[in-house]
N, C-alpha and C positions, 0 to 999 in steps of 0.2 A: 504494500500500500504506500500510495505517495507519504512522504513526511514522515517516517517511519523511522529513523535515524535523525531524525533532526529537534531539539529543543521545543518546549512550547513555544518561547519568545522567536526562535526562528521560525519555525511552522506559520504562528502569526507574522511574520513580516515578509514570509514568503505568498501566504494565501492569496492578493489581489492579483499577481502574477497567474497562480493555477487557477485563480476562477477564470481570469480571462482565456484560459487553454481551454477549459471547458467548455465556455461560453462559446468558443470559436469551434471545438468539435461538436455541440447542440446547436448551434446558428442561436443562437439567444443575442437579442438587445439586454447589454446589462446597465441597470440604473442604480439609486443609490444603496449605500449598504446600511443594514441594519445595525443597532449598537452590537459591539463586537460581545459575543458569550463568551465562558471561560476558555474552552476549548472549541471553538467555531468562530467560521467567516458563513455571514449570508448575508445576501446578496437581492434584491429585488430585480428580477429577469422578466420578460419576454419573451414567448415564442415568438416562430418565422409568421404563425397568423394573427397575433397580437395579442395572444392569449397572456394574462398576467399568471407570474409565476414566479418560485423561490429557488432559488441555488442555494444550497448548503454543502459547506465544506466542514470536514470534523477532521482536527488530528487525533491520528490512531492512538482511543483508546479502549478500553474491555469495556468500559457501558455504553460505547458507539458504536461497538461492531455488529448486533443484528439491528441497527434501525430502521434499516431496511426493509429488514425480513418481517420486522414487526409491519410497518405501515402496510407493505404488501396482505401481510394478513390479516388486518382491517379491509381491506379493502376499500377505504370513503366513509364508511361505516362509524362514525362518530370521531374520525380523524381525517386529519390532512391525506388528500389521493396521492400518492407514488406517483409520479410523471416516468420516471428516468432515475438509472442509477450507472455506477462510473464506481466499483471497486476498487479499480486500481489507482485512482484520483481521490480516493473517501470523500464524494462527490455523491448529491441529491438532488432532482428536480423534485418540487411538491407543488400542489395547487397554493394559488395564494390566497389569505382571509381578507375576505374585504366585507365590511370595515376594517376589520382585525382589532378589535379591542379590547384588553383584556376582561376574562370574567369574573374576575374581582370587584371589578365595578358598576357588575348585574346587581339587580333586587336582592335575588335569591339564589349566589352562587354554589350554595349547598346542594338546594334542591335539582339544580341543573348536574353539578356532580352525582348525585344518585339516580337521576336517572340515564346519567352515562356510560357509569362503571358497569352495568352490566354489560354493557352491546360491547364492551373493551375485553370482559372476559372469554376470549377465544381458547383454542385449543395452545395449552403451553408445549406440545411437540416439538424438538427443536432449539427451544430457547435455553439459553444458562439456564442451571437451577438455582433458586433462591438459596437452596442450600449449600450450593460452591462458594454462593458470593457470601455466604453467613460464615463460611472458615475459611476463606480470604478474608475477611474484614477481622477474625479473631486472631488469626496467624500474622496481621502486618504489625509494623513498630508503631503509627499513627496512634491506635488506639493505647500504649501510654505513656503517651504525652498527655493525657487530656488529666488535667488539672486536679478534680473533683473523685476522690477514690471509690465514693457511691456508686458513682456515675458506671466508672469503667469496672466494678464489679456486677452491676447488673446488668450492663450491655453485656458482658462475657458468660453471665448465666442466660439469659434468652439466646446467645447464640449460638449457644450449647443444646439449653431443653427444646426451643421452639424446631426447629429444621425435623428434628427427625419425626413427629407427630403431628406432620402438617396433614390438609383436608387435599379436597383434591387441585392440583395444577394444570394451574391457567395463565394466558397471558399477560402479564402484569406492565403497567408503567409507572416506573419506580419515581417517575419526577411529575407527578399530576397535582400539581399545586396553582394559585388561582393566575397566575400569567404563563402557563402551557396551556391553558385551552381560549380559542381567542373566536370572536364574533366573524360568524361567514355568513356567505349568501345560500351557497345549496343545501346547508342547514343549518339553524343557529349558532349552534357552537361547535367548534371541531378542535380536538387536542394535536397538541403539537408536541415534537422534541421529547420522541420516549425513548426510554434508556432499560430496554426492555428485558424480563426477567422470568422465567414460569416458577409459580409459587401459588401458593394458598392467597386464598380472597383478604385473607385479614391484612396481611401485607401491605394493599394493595391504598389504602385509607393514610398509611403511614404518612405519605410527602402532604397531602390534606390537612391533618390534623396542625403540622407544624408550619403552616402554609403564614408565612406572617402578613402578606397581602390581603389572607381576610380578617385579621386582628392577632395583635399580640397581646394576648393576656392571660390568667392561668384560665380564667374563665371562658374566654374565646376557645380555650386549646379543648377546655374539657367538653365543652357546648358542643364542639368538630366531633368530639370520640363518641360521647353518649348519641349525637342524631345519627351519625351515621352508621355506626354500630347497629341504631335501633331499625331504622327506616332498612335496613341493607341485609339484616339478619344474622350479622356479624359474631362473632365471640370479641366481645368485650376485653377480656382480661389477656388473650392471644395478641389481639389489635394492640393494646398499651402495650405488651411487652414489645412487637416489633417495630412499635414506633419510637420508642425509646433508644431501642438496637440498631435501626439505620440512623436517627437522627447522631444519636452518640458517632455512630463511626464514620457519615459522612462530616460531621464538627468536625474530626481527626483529621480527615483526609482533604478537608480546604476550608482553611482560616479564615474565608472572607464572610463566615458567616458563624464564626464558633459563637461568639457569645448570643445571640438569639435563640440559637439550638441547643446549647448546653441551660440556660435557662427552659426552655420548652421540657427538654429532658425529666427536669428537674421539678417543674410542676406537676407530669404524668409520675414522677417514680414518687410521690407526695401520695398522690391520689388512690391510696389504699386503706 
């Protein structure tokens, strides 16, 4: 895969260069870019018949590599459509949302996520298992470093008890928080930017609950876990533990966001 050997800071300084290889192998008009993600260049594109459209570039990493495979297997179905895909570039064409607004800013972004999560639950065949990525996250050094000795003993018990007594496995999008699902035309809201995983439904509420775009507070956090839990038919007590478990080990694995996440944490692992 393009960028594979190269630094994130390189990777990104090299991106406007490979889009426009792209761009010129798709015949895409490219226009402006969007704010740059941690590990992503996109791109606002053009097809050759005007159609509006996104290019996405991702440097190679392990939660970018089936995104593909994921959208493909939505099919449009309550996500952005596949247009085009480019392996060897870690290159995406997707339909684009227009307006595109985030749904954080709906009435009722809750309600909109329950009745999403389920048309997301596809068949998890294929995908990483939840439970690879649960002893990678326990086996790296990130997790301690994390501050709070609570913290990084009850991530390491959930990521122990949870994995092996999971329900059944489905397609999961481990980053469904209230700016990945954004206002479209061919239906109101389409999720975007999954970082895809097969695991159990409880999972799957994690990046929700700690979503601080729809409120940070312990009561926001617990409001997220109790409705959606209830509305969704969730296990409760499975949910808190693996939210706890990913938010703990993605705080480890990038600092731009530890302290809202380790506070979040830190409300759920309270709330007993």
């Amino acid at each position: 895969m393009a960028g594979a050997s190269l630094t994130l800071e390189e990777w990104h300084a090299s991106a406007p260069l490979l889009a426009a290889e792209v761009a010129e192998e798709w015949e895409l008009r490219l226009g402006d870019p969007y704010v740059p993600g941690a590990a992503g260049h996109v791109v606002r594109a053009d097809l050759p018949d005007g159609t509006p459209a996104v290019l996405k570039l991702h440097w190679p990493h392990r939660e970018s590599e089936q995104e593909a495979d994921a959208l493909e297997r939505w099919d449009g179905e309550g996500a952005v459509r596949l247009l085009a895909r480019d392996g060897a570039h870690g290159a995406l064409l997707v339909e684009r949302c227009k307006p595109g607004t985030f749904l954080s800013t709906a009435p009722d972004p809750l309600g909109v996520l329950i009745g999403l999560l389920p048309r997301l639950w596809r068949s998890g065949d294929g995908f990483r298992p939840l439970a690879e990525e649960a002893a990678h996250w326990l086996a790296g050094d990130d997790l301690a470093a994390i501050p709070d000795r609570r913290l990084r003993e009850a991530t390491a018990h959930y990521l122990r008890e949870l994995p092996p007594t999971q329900g059944e496995q489905v397609l999961l999008h481990q980053d469904l928080h209230g700016e990945n699902v954004l206002a479209a035309e061919r239906e109101p809201w389409l999720a975007i930017d999954p970082k895809p995983l097969a695991g159990e439904r409880e999972f799957a509420v994690a990046p929700i609950v700690r979503s601080v775009e729809l409120g940070h507070s312990k009561r926001d956090v617990l409001h997220r876990l109790d409705r959606l839990t209830a509305e969704l038919g969730l296990d409760r007590e499975r949910t808190r533990g693996w939210t706890i478990a990913q938010t703990v080990a993605w705080a480890a694995d990038d600092g731009r966001f530890i302290e809202t996440h380790l506070e979040t944490a830190r409300w759920l692992l309270e709330d007993v």
